[in-house]
Every structure is written in C-alpha cells, then in structure tokens.
PDB file of N, CA, C and O in Angstrom:
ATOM      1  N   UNK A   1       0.836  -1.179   0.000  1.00  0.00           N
ATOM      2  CA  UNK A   1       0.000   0.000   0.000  1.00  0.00           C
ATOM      3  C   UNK A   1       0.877   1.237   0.000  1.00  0.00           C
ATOM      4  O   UNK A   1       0.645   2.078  -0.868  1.00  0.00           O
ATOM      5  N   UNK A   2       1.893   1.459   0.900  1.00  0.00           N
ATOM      6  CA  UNK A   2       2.938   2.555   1.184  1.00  0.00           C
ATOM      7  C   UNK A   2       3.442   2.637  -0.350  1.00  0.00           C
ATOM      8  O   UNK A   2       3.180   3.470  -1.217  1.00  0.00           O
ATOM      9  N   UNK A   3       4.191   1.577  -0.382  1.00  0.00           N
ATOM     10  CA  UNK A   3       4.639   1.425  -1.548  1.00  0.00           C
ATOM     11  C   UNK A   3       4.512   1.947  -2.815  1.00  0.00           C
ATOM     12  O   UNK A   3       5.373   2.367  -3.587  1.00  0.00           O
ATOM     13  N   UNK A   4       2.551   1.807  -2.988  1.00  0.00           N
ATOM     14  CA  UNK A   4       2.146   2.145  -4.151  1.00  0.00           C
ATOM     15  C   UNK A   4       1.698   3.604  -4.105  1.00  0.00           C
ATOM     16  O   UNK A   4       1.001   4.087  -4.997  1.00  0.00           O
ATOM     17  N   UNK A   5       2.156   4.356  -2.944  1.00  0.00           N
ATOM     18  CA  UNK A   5       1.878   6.009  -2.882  1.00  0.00           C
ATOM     19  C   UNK A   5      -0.064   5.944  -2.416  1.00  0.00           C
ATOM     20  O   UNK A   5      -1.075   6.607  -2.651  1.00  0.00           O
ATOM     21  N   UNK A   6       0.178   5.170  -1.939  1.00  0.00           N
ATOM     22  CA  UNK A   6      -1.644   5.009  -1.620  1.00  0.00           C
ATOM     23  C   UNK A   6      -1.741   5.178  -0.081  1.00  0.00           C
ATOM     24  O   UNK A   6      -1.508   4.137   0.533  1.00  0.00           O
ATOM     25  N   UNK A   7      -1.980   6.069   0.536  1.00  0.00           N
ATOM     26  CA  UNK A   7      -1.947   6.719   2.077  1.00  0.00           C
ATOM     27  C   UNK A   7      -2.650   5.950   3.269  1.00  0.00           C
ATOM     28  O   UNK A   7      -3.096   4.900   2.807  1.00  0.00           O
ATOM     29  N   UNK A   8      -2.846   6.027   4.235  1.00  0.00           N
ATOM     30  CA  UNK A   8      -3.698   5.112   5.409  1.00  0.00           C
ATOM     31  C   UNK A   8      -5.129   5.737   5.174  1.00  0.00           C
ATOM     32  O   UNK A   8      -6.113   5.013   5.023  1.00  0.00           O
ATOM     33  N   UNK A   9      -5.214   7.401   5.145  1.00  0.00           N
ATOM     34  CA  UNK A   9      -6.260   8.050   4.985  1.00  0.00           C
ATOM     35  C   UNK A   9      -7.283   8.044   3.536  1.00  0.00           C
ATOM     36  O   UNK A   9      -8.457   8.350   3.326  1.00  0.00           O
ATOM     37  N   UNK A  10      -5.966   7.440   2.554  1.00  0.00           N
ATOM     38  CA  UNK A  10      -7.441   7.316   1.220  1.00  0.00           C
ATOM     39  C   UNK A  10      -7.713   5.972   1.331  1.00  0.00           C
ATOM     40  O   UNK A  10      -8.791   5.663   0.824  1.00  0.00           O
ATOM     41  N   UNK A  11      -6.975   4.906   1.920  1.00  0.00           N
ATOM     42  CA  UNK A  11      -8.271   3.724   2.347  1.00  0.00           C
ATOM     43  C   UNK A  11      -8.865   3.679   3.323  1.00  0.00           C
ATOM     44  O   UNK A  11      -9.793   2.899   3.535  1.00  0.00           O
ATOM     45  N   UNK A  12      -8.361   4.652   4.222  1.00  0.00           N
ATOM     46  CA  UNK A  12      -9.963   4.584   5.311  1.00  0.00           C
ATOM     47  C   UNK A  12     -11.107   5.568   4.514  1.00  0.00           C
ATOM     48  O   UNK A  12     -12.255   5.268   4.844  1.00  0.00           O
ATOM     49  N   UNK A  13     -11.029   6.564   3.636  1.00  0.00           N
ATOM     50  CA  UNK A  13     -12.173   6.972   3.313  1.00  0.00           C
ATOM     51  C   UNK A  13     -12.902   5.748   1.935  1.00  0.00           C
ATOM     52  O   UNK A  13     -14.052   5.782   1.497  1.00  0.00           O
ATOM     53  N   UNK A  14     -11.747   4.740   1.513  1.00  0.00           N
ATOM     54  CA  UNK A  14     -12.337   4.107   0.314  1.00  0.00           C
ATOM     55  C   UNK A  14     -12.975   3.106   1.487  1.00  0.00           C
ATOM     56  O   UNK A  14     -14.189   3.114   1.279  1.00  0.00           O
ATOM     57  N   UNK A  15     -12.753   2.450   2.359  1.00  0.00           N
ATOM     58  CA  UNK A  15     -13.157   1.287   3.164  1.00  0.00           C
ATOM     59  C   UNK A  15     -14.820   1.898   3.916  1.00  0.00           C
ATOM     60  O   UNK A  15     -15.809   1.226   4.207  1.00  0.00           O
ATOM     61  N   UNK A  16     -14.554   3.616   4.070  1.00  0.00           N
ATOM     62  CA  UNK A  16     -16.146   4.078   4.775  1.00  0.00           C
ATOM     63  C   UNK A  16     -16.884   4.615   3.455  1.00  0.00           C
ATOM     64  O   UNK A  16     -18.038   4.891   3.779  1.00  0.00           O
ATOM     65  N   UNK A  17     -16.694   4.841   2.258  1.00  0.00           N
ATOM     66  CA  UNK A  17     -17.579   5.484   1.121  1.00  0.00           C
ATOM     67  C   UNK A  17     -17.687   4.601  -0.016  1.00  0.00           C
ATOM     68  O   UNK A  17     -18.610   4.534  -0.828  1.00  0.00           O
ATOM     69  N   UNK A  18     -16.197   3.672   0.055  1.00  0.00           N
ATOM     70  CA  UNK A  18     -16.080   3.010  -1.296  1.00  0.00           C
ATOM     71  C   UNK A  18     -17.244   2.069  -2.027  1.00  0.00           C
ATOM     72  O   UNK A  18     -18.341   2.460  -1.627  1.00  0.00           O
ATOM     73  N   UNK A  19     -17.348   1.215  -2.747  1.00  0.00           N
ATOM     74  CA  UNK A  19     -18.003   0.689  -3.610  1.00  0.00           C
ATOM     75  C   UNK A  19     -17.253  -0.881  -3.621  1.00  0.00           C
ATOM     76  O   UNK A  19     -16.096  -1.158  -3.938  1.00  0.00           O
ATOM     77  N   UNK A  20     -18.643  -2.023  -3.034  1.00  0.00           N
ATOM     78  CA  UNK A  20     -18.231  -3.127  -3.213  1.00  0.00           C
ATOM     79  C   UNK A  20     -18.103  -4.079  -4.710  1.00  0.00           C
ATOM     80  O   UNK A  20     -19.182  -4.167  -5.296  1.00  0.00           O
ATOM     81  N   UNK A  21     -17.286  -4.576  -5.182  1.00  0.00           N
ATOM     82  CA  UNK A  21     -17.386  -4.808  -6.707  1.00  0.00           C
ATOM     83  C   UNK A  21     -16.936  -5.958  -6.452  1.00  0.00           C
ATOM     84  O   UNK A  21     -17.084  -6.368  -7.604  1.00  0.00           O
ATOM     85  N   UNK A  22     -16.384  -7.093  -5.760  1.00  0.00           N
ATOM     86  CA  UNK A  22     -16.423  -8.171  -5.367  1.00  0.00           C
ATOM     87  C   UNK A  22     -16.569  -8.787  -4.575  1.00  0.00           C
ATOM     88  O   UNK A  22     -16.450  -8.047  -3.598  1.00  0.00           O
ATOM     89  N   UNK A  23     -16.854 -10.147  -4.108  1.00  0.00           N
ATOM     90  CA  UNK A  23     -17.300 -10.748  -2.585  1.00  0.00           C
ATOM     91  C   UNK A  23     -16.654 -12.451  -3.038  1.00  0.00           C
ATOM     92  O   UNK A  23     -17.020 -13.297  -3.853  1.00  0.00           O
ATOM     93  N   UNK A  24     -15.614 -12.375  -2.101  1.00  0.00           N
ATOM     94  CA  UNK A  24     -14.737 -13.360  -1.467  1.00  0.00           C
ATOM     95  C   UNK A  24     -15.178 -14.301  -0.863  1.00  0.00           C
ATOM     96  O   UNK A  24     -14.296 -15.154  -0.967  1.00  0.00           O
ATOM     97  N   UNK A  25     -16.250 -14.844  -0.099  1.00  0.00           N
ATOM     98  CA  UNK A  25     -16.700 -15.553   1.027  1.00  0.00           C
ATOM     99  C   UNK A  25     -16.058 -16.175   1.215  1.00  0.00           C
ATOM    100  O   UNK A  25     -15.774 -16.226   2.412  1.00  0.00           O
ATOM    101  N   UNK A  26     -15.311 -17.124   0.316  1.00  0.00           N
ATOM    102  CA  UNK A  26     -14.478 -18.576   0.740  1.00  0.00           C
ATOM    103  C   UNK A  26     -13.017 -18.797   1.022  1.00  0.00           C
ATOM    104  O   UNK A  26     -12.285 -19.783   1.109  1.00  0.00           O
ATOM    105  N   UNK A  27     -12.864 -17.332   1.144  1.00  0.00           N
ATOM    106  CA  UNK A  27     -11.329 -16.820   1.415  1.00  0.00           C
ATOM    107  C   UNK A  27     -11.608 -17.010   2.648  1.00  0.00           C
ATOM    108  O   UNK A  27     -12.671 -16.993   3.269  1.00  0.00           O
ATOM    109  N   UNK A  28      -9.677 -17.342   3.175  1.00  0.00           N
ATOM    110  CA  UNK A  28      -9.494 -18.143   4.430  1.00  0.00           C
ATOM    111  C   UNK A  28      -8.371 -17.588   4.836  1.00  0.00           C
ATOM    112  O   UNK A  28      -7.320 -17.934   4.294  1.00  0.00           O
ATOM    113  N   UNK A  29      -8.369 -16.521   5.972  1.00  0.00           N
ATOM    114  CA  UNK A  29      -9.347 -17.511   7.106  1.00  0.00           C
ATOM    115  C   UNK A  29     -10.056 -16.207   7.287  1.00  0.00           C
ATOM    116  O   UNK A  29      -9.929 -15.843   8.456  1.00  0.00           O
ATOM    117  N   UNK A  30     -10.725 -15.404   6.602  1.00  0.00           N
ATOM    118  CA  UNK A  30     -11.731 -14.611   7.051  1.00  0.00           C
ATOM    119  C   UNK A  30     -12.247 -14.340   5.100  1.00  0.00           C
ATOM    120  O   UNK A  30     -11.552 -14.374   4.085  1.00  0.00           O
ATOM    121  N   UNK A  31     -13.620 -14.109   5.286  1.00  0.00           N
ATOM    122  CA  UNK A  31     -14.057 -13.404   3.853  1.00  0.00           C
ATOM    123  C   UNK A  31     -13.706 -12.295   3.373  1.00  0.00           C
ATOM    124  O   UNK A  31     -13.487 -11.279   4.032  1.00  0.00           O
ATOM    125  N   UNK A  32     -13.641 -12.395   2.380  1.00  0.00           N
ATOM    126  CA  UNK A  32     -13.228 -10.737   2.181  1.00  0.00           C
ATOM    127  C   UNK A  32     -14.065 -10.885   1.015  1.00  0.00           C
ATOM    128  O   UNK A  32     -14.645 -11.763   0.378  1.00  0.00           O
ATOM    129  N   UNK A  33     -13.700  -8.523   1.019  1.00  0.00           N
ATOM    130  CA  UNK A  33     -14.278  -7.993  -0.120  1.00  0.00           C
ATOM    131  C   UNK A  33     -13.759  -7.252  -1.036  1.00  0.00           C
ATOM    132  O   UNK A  33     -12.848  -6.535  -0.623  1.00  0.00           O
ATOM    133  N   UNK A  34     -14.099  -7.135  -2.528  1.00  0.00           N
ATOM    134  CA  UNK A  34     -12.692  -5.825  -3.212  1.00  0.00           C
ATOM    135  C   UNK A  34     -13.759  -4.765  -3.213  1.00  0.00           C
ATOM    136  O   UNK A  34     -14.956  -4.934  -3.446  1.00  0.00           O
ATOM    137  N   UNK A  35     -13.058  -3.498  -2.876  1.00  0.00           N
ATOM    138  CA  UNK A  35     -13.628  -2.173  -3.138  1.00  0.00           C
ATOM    139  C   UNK A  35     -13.121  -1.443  -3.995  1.00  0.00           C
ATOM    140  O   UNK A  35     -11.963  -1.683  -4.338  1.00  0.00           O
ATOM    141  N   UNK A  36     -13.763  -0.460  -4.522  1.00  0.00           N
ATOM    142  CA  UNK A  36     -13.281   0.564  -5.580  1.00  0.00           C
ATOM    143  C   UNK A  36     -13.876   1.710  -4.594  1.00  0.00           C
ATOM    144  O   UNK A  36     -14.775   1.743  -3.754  1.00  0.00           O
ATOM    145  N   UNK A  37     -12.926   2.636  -5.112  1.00  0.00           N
ATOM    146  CA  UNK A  37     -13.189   3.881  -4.320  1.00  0.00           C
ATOM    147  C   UNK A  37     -11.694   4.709  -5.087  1.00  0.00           C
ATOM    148  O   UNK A  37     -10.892   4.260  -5.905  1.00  0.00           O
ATOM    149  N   UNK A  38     -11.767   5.996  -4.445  1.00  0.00           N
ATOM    150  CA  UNK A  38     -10.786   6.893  -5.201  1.00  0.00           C
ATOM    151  C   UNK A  38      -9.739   7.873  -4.344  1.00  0.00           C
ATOM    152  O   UNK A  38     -10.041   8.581  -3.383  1.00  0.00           O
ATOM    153  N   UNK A  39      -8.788   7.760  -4.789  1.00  0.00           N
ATOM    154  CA  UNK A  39      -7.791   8.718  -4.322  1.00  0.00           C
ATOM    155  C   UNK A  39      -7.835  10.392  -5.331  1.00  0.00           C
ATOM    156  O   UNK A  39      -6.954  10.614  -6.162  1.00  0.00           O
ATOM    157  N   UNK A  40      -8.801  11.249  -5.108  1.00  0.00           N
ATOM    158  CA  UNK A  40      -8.678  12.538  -5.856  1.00  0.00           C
ATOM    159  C   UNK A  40      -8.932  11.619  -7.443  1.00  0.00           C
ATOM    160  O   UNK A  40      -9.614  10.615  -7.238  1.00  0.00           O
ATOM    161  N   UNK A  41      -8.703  11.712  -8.256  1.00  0.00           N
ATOM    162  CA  UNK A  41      -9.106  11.267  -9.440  1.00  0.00           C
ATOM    163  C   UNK A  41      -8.626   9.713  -9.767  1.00  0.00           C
ATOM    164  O   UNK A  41      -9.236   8.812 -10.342  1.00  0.00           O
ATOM    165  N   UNK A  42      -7.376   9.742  -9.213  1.00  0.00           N
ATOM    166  CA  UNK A  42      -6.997   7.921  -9.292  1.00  0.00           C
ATOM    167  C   UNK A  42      -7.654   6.523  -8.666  1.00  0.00           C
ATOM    168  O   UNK A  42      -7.259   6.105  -7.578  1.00  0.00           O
ATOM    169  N   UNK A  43      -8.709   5.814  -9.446  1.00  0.00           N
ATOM    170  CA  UNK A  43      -9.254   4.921  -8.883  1.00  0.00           C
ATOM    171  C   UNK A  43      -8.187   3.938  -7.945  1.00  0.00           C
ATOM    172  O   UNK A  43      -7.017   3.893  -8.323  1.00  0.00           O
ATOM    173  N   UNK A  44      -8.589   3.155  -6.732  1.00  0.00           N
ATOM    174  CA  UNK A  44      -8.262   2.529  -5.910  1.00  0.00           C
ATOM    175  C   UNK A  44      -8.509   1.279  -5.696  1.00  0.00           C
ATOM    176  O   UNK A  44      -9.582   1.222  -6.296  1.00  0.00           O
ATOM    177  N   UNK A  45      -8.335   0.195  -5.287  1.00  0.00           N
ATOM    178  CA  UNK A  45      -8.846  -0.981  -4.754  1.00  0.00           C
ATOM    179  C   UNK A  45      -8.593  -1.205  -3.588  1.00  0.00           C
ATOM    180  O   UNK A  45      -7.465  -1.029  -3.128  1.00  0.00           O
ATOM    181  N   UNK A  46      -9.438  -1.567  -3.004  1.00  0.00           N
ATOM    182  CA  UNK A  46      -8.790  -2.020  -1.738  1.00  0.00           C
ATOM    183  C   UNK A  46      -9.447  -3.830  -1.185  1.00  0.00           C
ATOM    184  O   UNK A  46     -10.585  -4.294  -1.258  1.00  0.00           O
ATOM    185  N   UNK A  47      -8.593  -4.237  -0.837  1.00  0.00           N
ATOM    186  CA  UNK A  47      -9.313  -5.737  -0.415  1.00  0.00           C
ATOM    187  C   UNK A  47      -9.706  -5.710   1.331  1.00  0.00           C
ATOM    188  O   UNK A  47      -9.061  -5.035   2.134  1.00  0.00           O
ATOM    189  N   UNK A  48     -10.441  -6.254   1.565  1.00  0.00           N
ATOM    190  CA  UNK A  48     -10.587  -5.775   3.133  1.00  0.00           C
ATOM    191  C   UNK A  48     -11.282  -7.663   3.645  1.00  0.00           C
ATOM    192  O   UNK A  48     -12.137  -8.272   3.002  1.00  0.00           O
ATOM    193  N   UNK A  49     -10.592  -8.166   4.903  1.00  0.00           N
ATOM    194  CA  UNK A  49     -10.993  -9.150   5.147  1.00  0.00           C
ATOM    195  C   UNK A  49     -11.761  -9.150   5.896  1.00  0.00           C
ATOM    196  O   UNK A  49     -11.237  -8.420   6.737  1.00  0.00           O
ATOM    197  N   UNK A  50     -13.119  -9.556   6.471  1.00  0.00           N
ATOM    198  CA  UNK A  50     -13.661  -9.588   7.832  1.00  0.00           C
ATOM    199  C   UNK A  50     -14.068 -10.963   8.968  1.00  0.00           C
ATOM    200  O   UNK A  50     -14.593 -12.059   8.774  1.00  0.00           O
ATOM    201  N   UNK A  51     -13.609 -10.367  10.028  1.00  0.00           N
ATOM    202  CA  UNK A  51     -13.559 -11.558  10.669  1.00  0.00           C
ATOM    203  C   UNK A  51     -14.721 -11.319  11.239  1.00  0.00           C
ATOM    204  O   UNK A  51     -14.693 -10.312  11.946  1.00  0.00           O
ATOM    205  N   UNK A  52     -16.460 -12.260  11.170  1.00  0.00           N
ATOM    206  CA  UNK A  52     -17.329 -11.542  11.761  1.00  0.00           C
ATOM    207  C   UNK A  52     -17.513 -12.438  13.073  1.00  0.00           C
ATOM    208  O   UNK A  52     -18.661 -12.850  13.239  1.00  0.00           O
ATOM    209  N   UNK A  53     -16.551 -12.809  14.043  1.00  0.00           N
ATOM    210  CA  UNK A  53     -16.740 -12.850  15.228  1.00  0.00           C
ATOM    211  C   UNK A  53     -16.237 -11.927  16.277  1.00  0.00           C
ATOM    212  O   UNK A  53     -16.739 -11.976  17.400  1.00  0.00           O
ATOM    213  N   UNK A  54     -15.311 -11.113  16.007  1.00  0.00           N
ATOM    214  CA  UNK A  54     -15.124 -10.027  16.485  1.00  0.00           C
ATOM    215  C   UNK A  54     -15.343  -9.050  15.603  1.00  0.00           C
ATOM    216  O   UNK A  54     -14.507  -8.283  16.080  1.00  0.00           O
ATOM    217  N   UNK A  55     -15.809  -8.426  14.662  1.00  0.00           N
ATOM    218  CA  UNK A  55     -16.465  -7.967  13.693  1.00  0.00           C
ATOM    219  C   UNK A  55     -15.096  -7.038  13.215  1.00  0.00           C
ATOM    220  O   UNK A  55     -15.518  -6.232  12.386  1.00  0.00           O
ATOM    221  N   UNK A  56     -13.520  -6.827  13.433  1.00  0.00           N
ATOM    222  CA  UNK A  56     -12.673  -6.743  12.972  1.00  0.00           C
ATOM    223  C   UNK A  56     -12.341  -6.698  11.771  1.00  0.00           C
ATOM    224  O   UNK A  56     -12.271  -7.804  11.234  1.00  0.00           O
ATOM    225  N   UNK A  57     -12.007  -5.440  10.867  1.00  0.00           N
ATOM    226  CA  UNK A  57     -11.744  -5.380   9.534  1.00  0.00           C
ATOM    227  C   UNK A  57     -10.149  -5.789   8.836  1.00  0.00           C
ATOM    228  O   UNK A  57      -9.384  -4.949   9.308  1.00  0.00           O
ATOM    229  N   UNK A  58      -9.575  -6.473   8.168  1.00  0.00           N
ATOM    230  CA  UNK A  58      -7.598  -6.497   7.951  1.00  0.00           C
ATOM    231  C   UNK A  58      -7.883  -6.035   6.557  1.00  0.00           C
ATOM    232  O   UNK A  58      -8.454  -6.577   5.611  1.00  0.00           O
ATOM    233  N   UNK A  59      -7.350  -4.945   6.707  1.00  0.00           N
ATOM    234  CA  UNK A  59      -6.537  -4.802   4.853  1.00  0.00           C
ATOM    235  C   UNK A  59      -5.619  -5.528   4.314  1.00  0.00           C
ATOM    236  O   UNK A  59      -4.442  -5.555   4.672  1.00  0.00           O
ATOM    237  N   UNK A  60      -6.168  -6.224   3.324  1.00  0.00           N
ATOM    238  CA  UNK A  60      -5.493  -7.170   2.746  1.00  0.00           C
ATOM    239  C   UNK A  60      -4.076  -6.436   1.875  1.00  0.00           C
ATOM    240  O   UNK A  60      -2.870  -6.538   2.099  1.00  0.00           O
ATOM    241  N   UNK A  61      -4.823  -5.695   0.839  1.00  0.00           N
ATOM    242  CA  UNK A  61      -3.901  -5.094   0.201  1.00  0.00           C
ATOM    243  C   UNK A  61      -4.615  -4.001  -0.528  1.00  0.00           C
ATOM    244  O   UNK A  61      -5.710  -4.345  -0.973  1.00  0.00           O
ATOM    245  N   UNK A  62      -4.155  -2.420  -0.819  1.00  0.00           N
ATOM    246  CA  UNK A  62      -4.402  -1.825  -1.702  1.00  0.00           C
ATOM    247  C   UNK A  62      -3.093  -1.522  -2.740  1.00  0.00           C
ATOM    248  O   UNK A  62      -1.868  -1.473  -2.624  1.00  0.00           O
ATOM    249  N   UNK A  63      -4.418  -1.289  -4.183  1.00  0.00           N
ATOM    250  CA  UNK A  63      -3.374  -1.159  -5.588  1.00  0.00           C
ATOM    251  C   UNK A  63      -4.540  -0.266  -6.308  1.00  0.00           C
ATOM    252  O   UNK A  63      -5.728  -0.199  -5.990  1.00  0.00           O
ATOM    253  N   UNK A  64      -3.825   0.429  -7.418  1.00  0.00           N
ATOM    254  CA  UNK A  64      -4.161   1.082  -8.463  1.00  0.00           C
ATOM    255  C   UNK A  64      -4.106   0.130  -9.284  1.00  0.00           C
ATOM    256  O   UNK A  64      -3.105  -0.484  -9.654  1.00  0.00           O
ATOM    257  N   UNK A  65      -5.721  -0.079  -9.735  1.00  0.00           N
ATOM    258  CA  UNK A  65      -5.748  -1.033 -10.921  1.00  0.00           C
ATOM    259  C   UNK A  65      -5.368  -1.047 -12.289  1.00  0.00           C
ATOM    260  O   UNK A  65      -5.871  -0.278 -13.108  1.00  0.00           O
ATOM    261  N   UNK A  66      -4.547  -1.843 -12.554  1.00  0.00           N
ATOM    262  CA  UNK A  66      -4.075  -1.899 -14.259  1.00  0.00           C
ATOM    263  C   UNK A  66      -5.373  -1.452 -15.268  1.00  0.00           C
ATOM    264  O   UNK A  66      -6.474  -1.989 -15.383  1.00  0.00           O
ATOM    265  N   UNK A  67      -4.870  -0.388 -15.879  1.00  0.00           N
ATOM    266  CA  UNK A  67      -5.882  -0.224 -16.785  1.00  0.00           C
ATOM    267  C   UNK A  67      -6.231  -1.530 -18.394  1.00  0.00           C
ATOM    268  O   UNK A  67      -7.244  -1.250 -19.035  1.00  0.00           O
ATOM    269  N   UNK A  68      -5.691  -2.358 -18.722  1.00  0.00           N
ATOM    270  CA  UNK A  68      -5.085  -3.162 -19.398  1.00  0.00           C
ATOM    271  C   UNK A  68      -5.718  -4.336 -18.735  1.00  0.00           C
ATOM    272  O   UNK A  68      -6.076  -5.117 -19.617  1.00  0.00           O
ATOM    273  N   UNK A  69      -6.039  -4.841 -17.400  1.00  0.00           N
ATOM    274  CA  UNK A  69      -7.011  -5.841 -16.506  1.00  0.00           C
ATOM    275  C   UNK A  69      -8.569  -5.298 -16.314  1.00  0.00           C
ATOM    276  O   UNK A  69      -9.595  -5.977 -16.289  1.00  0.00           O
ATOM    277  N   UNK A  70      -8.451  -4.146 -16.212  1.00  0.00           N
ATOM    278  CA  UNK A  70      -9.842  -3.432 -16.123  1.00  0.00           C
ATOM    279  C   UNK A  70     -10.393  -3.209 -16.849  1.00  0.00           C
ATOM    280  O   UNK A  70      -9.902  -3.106 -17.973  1.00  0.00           O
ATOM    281  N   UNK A  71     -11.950  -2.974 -16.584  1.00  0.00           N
ATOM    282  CA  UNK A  71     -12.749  -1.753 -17.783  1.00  0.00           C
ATOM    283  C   UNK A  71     -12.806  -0.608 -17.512  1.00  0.00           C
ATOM    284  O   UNK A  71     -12.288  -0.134 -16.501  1.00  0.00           O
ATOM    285  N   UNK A  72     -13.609   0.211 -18.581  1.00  0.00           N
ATOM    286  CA  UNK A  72     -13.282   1.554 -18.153  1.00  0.00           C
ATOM    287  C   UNK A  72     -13.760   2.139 -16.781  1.00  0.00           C
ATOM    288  O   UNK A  72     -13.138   3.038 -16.215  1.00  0.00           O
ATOM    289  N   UNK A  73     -14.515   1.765 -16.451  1.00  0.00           N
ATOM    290  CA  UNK A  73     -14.988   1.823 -14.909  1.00  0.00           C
ATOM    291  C   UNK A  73     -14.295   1.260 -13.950  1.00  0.00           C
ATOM    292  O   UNK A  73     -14.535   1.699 -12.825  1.00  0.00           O
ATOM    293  N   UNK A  74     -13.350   0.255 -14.052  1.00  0.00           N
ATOM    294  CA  UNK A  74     -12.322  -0.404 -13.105  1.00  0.00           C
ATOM    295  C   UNK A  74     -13.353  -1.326 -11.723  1.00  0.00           C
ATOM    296  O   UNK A  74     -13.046  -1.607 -10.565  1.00  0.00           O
ATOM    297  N   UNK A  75     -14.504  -1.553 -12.446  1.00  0.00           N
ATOM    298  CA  UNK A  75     -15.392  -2.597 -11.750  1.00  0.00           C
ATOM    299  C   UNK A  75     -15.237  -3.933 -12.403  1.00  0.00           C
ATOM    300  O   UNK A  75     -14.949  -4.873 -11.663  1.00  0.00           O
ATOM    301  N   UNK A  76     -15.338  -4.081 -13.263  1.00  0.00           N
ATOM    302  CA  UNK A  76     -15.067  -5.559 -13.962  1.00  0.00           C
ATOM    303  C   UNK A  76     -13.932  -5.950 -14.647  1.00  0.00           C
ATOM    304  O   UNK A  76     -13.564  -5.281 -15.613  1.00  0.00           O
ATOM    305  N   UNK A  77     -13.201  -7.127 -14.225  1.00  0.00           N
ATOM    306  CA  UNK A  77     -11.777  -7.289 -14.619  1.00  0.00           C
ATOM    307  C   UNK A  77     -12.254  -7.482 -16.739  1.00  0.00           C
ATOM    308  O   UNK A  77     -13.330  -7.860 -17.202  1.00  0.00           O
ATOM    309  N   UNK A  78     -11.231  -7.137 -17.367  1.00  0.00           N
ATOM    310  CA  UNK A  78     -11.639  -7.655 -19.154  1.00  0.00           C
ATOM    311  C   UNK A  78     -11.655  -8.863 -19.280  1.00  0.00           C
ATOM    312  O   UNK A  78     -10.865  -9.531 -18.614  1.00  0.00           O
ATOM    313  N   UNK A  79     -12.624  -9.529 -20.234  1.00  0.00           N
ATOM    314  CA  UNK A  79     -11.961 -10.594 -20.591  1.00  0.00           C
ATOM    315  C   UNK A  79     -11.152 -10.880 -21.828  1.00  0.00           C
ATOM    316  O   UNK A  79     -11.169 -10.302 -22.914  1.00  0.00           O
ATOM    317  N   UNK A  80     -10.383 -11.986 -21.379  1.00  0.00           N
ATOM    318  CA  UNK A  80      -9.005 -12.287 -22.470  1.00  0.00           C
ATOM    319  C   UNK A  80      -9.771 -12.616 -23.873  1.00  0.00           C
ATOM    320  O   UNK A  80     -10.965 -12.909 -23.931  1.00  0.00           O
ATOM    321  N   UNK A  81      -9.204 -12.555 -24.597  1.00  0.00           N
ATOM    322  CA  UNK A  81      -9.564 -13.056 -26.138  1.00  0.00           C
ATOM    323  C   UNK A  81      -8.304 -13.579 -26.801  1.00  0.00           C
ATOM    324  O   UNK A  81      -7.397 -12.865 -27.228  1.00  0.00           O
ATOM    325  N   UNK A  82      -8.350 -14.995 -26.845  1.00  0.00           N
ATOM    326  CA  UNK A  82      -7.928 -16.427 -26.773  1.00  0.00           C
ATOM    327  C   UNK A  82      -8.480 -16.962 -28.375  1.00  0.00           C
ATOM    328  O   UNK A  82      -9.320 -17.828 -28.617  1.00  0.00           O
ATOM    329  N   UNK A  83      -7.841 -16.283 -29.153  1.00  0.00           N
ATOM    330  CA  UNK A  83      -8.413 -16.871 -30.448  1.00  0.00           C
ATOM    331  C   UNK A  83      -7.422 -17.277 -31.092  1.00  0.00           C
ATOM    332  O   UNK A  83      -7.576 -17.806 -32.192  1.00  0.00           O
TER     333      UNK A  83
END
C-alpha cells in the first residue's frame, strides 16, 4: 500500500464510502471484499478481510488497478480473447 503512494487516509475513506465490486466468502481464514473507491481522481482498490466474530476489519492489500485488466470503470476485470 505505502509502496504504491496510496496513504492510510485514502483507504480509510475508500473502506467508509467506497463501492463493493467483489465478494470473497471462501477466502481463508476470514471473507473478504474488493472495493473501488478513489484517491482525488486515481481509482483505488482495496481488499478488506472480515472476521465476523469479532467484527474486525484487515486490509489485505491496496493497488491502483491496471488499466489493461480493467474496464473503463475499473469494476469488472476484461476478458481475455484467446483466439
């Protein structure tokens, strides 16, 4: 997350405003979810795990999504074309 110039403060506002665009359930050892949400104009992801027995959130990981994996909305990964 540091790494990718992506701050503590633009995933706590993507984790309280963001937009759920995937659901994990069978991820182990807690479910998780991917969010989209934004840093000022640069879309975001963030993965967030939840453990709902102590109702505890872990950031898995945030990244700026490849535009080249994404669509133009950066909600649905592309699909390959395999011809």
């Amino acid at each position: 997350m540091f790494q990718r110039g992506i701050t503590r403060l633009e995933v706590t506002k993507i984790i309280a405003a963001g937009v759920i665009i995937a659901s994990y359930p069978d991820d182990q050892p807690h479910p998780s979810f991917l969010l989209l949400g934004f840093a000022g104009v640069t879309p975001v992801h963030v993965v967030v795990a939840q453990n709902h027995q102590d109702h505890d959130c872990v950031v898995v990981t945030a990244y700026i999504p490849d535009n080249a994996l994404w669509d133009d909305d950066f909600k649905k990964r592309r699909r390959s074309c395999n011809v």
